[in-house]
N, C-alpha and C positions, 0 to 999 in steps of 0.2 A: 388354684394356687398361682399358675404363672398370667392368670387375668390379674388378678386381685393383688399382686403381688408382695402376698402375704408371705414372711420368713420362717414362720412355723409353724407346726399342727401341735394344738395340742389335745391331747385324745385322756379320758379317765379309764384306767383299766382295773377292772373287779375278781380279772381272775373267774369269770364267764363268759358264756359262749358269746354274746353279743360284741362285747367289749374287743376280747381274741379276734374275732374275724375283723372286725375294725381296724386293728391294730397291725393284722396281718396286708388289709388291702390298703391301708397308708404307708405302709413301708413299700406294699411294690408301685405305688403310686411315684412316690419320690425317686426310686429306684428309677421309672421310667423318664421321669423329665430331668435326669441328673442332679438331683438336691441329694445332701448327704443322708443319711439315716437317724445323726446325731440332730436333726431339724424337727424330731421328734421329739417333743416334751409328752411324756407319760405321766400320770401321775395316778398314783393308789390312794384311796381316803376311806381306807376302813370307820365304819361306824360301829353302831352297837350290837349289828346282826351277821359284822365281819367273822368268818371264820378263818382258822391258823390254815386251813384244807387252803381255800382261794387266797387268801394273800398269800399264802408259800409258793402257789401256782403263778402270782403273778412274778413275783422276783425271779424265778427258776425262767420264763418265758423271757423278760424284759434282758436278765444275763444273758441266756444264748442267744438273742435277736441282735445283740449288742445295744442295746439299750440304757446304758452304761449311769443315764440323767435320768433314770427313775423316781420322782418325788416322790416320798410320803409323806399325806398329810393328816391327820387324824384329826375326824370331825367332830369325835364327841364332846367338845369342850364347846365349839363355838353352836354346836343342836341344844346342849346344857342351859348357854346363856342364850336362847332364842325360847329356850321353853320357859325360863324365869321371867323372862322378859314379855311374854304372852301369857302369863301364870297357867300353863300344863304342868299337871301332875305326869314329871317325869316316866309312873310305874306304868299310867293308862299307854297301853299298847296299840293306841289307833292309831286310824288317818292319819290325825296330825302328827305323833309321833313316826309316823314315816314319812310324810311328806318333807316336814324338818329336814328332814336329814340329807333327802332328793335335791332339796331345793338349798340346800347346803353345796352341795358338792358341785353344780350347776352357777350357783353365783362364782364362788372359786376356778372353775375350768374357765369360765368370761373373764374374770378378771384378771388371771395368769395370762389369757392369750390376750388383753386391751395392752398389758406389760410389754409385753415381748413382739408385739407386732404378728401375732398369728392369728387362725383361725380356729375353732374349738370344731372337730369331729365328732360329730354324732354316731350314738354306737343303735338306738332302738331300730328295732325288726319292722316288718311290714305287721307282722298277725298284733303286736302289741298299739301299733299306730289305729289301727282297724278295730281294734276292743276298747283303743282307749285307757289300756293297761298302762299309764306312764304317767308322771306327777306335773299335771301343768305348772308354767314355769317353772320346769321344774328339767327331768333327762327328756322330755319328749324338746324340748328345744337345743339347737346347734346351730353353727353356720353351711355346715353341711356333711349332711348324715349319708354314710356312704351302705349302709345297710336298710333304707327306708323301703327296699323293692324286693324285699329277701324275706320270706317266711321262717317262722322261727322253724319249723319244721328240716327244712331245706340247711338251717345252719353248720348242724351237727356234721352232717353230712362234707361240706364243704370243709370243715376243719381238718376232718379228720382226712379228704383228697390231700391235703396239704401235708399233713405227717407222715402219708403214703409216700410222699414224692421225698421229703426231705433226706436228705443225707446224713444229717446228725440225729443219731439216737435219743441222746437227750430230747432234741425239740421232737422226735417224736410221741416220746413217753410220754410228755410235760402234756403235748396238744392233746393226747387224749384219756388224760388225767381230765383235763378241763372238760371233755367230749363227755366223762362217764358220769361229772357234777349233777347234784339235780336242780333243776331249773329253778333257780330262785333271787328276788332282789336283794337277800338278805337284810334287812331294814329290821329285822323282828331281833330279840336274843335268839342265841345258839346254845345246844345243847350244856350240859353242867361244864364239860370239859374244854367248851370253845372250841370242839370240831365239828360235831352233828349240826348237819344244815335243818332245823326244823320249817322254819317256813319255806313251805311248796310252793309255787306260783300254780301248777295244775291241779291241786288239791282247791283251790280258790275259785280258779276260773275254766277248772274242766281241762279236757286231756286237747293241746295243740295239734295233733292229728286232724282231730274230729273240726276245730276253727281252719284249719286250714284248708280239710276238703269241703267247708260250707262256703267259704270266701272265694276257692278258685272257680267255683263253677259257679257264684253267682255276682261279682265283679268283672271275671272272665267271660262269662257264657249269658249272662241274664239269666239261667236257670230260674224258674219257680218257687217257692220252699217247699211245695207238697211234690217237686219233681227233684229236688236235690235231696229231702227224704227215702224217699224212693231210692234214686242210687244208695245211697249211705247204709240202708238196710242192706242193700246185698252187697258196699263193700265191705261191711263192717260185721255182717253176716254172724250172731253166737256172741260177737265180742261188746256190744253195749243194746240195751233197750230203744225202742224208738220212742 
């Protein structure tokens, strides 16, 4: 920020873990180099997989942070005319049906921050950059992503250090309101009632445990796979098959 001498971040927040810790490490970023907090542009863009659970999550966080310039912008009109205009059959629930929507809210975050002379924060994890879990051009791109070196494993964790520490109740509830969510892009519909997160992200692509103890020890260590098997069988020891 103070190279580049960009006037604003602005971050997309979903009311998950990713987003949260972003959100949490940009405000004390600005905090350190004396930039106000109000230099934050937040903005929410519920789609069609948004539920009332995570957007309520974001308001209640964006309120007590003092967050005060919270956008909302709701995508599903301009995902509608990208699908008419590509003729997708709205109902087909795939790829591109969620990419749409990725790559929606990612034109929008660039284009709010080309406006306003900032720079757009990136919220994706290490384990999703490493799987490949993220919609080219789509949230895997930012100007710069302050979570790219943080396993999604490790996040939960770090959120909820911070709820520990905090002094206002509220923002501790809220943070681990967001901590107890189940991991997911939301891009799919939601349950009848618009609160059931149906789409899983580990039901898809297996339990982040298991990628993260496969990634540390063979990014970190050069391990094997027949020698990171091995350990995994006996940390994982009763709890999944080899």
């Amino acid at each position: 920020l103070t190279h580049t001498g960009a006037k604003r971040c602005v971050i997309g927040i979903s009311g998950g873990l990713d987003s949260t810790l972003a959100l949490l490490v940009t405000a004390k970023a600005c905090d350190i180099i004396g930039m106000p907090r109000n230099c934050i542009t937040a903005v929410t863009m519920p789609g069609f997989g948004t539920t009332q659970m995570t957007l309520g999550a974001v308001k209640e966080l964006c309120e007590i942070l003092g967050f005060s310039n919270l956008r909302e912008i709701d995508i599903k009109d301009i995902s509608t005319k990208m699908f008419d205009m590509i003729n997708h059959n709205p109902q087909d629930y795939d790829v591109t049906y969620e990419n749409v929507q990725a790559r929606a809210r990612t034109y929008l975050l660039m284009s709010t921050a080309n406006k306003e002379n900032g720079i757009v924060v990136g919220t994706g994890d290490l384990s999703e950059i490493a799987l490949g879990w993220s919609t080219y051009n789509g949230d895997h791109m930012s100007m710069y992503n302050v979570n790219c070196g943080v396993p999604k494993s490790l996040i939960p964790y770090l959120i909820h250090y911070e709820a520990l520490k905090a002094d206002n109740e509220n923002i501790k509830e809220t943070l681990q309101k967001i901590v107890d969510f189940p991991i997911s892009p939301e891009l799919l519909p939601p349950g009848a009632d618009g609160k059931e997160i149906l789409q899983k992200t580990e039901e898809k692509i297996g339990p982040y445990e298991l990628h993260d103890f496969f990634l540390y020890y063979f990014a970190r260590f050069g391990f094997s796979p027949e020698k990171i098997l091995y350990m995994a069988n006996v940390a994982f020891d009763g709890k999944y098959t080899s």
